[in-house]
N, C-alpha and C positions, 0 to 999 in steps of 0.2 A: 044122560052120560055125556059128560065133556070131553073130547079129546083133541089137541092141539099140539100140533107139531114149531115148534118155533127153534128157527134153523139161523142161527149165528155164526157168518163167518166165523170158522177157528172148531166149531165143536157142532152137533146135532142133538138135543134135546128131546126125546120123547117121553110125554107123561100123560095119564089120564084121569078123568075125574077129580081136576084140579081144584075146580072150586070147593068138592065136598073134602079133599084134603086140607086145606087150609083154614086153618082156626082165625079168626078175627082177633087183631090187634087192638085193645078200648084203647090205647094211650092217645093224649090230647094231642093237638098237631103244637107245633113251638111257633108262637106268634113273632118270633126276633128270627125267624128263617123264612126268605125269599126264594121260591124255586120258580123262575121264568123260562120260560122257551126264548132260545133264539130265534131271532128272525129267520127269513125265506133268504137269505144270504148265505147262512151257514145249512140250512133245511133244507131239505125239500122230499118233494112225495112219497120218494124214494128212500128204506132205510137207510138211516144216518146214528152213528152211534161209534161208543169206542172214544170218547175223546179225550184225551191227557194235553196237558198246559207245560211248554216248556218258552220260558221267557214270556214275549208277548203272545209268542207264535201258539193257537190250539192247534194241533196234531188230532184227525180223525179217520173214521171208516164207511166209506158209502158206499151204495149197489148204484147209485146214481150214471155210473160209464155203462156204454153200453159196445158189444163187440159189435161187428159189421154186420153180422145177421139179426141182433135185436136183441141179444141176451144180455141181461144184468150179467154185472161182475164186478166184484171188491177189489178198491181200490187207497190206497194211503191218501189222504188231504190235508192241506196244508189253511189253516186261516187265521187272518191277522184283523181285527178290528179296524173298520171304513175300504176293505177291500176283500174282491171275491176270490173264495177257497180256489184253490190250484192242484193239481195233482204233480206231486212230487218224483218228478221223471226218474231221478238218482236211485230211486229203490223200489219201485213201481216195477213190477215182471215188463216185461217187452213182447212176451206170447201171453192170448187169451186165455188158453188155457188154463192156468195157476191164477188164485183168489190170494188177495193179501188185504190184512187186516191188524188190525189190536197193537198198533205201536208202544214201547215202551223204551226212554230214554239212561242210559245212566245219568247220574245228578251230573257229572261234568260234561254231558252229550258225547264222550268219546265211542260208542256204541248202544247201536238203537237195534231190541231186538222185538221181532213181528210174528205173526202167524201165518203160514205157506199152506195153502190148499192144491194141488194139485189135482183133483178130480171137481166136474164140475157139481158133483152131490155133497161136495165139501165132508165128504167122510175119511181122506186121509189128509190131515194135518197134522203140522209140524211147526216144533218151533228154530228161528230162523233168526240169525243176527248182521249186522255188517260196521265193522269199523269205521271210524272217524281218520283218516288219512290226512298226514301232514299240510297237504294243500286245502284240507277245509272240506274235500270231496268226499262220499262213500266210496268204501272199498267194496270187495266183491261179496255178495252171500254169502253166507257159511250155514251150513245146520247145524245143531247140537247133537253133541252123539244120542249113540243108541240107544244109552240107558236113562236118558230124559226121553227123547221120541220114542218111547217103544214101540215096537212094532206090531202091528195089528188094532192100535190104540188110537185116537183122537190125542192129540197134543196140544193145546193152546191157550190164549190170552195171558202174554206173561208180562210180569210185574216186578220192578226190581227194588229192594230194600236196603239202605242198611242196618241190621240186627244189632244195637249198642251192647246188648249180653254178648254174643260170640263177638263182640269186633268181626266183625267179618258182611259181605254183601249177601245177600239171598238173592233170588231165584226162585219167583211163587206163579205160580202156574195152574189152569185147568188140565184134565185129563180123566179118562174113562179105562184106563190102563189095570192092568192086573192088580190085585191087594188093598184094593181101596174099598171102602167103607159103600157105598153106594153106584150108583150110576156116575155124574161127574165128580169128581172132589178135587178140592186144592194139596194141590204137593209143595213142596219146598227142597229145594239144594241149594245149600251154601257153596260159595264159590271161593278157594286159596286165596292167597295171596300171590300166585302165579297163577291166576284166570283158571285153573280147572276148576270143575265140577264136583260136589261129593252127591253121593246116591241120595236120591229124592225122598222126603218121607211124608206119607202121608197125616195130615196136618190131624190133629184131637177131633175137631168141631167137624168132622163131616156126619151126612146122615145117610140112611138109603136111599134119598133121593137125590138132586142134583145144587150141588154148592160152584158157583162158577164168576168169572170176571172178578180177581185180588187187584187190588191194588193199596201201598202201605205206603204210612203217614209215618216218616222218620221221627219227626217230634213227638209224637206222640205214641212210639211205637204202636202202631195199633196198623191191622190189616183189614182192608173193610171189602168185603164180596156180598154177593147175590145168592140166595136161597129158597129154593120152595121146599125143602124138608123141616126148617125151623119155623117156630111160631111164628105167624105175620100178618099185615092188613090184607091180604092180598098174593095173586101167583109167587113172580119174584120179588121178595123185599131184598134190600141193603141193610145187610148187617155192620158191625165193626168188632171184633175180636183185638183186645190187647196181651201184647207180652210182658209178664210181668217182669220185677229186676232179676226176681229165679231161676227167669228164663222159661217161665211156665205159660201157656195161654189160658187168658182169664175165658169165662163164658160169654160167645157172643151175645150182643144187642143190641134189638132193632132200636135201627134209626126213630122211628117213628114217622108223624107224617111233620111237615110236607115232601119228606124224601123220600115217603114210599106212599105209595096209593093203592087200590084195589084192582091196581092193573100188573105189569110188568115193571119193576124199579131196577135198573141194572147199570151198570158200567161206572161206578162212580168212582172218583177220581178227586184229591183234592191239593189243590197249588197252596203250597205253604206262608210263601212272600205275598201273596196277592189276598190270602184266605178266602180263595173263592175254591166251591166245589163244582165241579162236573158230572152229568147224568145220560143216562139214555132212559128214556122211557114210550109206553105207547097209549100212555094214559089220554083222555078227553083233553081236544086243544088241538092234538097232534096234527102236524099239516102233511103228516104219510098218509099212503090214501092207500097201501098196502096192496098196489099193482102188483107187484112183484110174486107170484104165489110161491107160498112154502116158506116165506122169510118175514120173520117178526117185524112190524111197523114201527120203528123209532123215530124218535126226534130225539135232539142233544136242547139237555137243558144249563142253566146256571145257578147256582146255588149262592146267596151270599145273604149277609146279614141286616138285618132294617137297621141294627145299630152299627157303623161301620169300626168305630175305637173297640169297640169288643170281640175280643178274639173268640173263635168259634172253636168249641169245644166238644165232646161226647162224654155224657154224662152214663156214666155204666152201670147206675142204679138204675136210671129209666129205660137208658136206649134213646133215648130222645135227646137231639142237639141243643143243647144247650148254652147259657152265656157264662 
């Protein structure tokens, strides 16, 4: 009997007898897809995961700080190609206390919003945003109301889209909150055209177990999360779910390999102008060396193509990435 707790800034995960849940994925691995690990520059022993690409600059999450008495703590990072990641003072809590993690940019950077832990068992999170102010600076925190953070509930990993059927921006999110299909599942609230929120719903594709870390590819309408309740190679694979022009969501499909292995496949992320994707995973390779107890081992990988003139695409007859 397997049991495995794997504990992600933003959300807490419990499942067990994982391996005998999980039905084996045959499909081939796609030989036009490169998944490498970054170096020990962006890496290290210590979970690193969560990373989304805005400009040059990757945006991530690491346990890698440590408070004054020795305790890990999630922190935002900042990293640019030929220089070492930084932690980003500007939206970085200032007390140990509080865990922040899972950055998410609007497309014109006017607002970045994150997940706020506040206990150190990361069992009350929230989602948490802060403005782009006129001088280029962050403005102050803000939380999302109520009816996104509920109350008693895990809140986290948000993801912002825009929807071309409603014109309108989304708001896609993990949560374990009342009326959901399973343990975690992705919600979604559309946001006005005056920055409010409409009520969150929960998304078709959840199962009774745990659907977690969205993040959507505007061109291709499509939202792509992590699952161990749908079929896969493995605990969590990356799925990609599209919306159709009806407005309807097609059924999700696995990636395939090489972006999912027989390990953990999570956090993936994909930079449209660059066509490069982002991962976190804990699969063989990893230079986490999983000190930290209670917190899943990641490393942040790159995802990109052996042929570069060819745009990278998801074929939703397979699941598998395609040219």
């Amino acid at each position: 009997m397997l049991t495995r707790i794997l504990t992600l800034v933003g959300c807490i995960l419990a499942f067990a007898n994982l391996a005998a849940q999980q039905p084996k994925n045959t499909s081939k691995a796609n030989s036009n897809i490169q998944v490498k690990r970054f170096d020990n520059t962006m890496n290290s022993p210590i979970a690193d995961f969560a990373p989304v690409r805005y400009g040059d600059r990757v945006y991530f999450s690491s346990l890698r700080q440590e408070t004054v008495g020795g305790t890990a703590i999630s922190r935002i990072f900042s990293y640019t190609p030929g220089h070492e990641p930084t932690v980003d003072a500007e939206f970085n809590p200032k007390n140990n206390e509080s865990h922040i993690a899972c950055p998410t940019l609007m497309p014109d950077a006017s607002r970045m919003y994150f997940t706020l832990c506040r206990d150190e068992a990361m069992q009350k999170c929230e989602i948490w945003y802060r403005d782009r102010e006129y001088e280029g600076t962050w403005g102050v925190a803000q939380r999302l109301p109520e009816f996104i953070n509920a109350r008693g509930a895990n809140t986290a990993q948000p993801a912002i889209g825009w929807d071309a059927t409603l014109k309108k921006y989304t708001l896609f999110f993990a949560s374990n909150r009342a009326g959901g299909k399973g343990k975690m599942d992705i919600w979604a609230s559309t946001i006005t055209w005056d920055g409010k929120f409409e009520a969150p719903v929960c998304l078709p594709f959840n199962t009774p177990e745990d659907e977690v870390t969205p993040s959507f590819s505007q061109t291709g309408q499509t939202l792509f999360f992590s699952s161990n309740g749908l079929k896969g190679q493995g605990r969590f694979d990356i799925f990609a779910a599209q919306k159709n022009k009806d407005g309807n969501w097609a059924s999700p499909q696995n990636l395939g390999r090489p972006f999912n292995s027989a390990y953990d496949d999570m956090f993936y992320t994909y930079h449209e102008s660059s066509q490069t994707g982002y991962l976190a995973s804990d699969r063989p390779g990893s230079l986490c060396t999983g000190s930290v107890e209670g917190f899943g081992c990641f490393d942040i990988y790159e995802v990109k193509k052996t042929v570069p003139a060819t745009p990278l695409n998801v074929s939703y007859s397979t699941g598998e990435a395609t040219q």
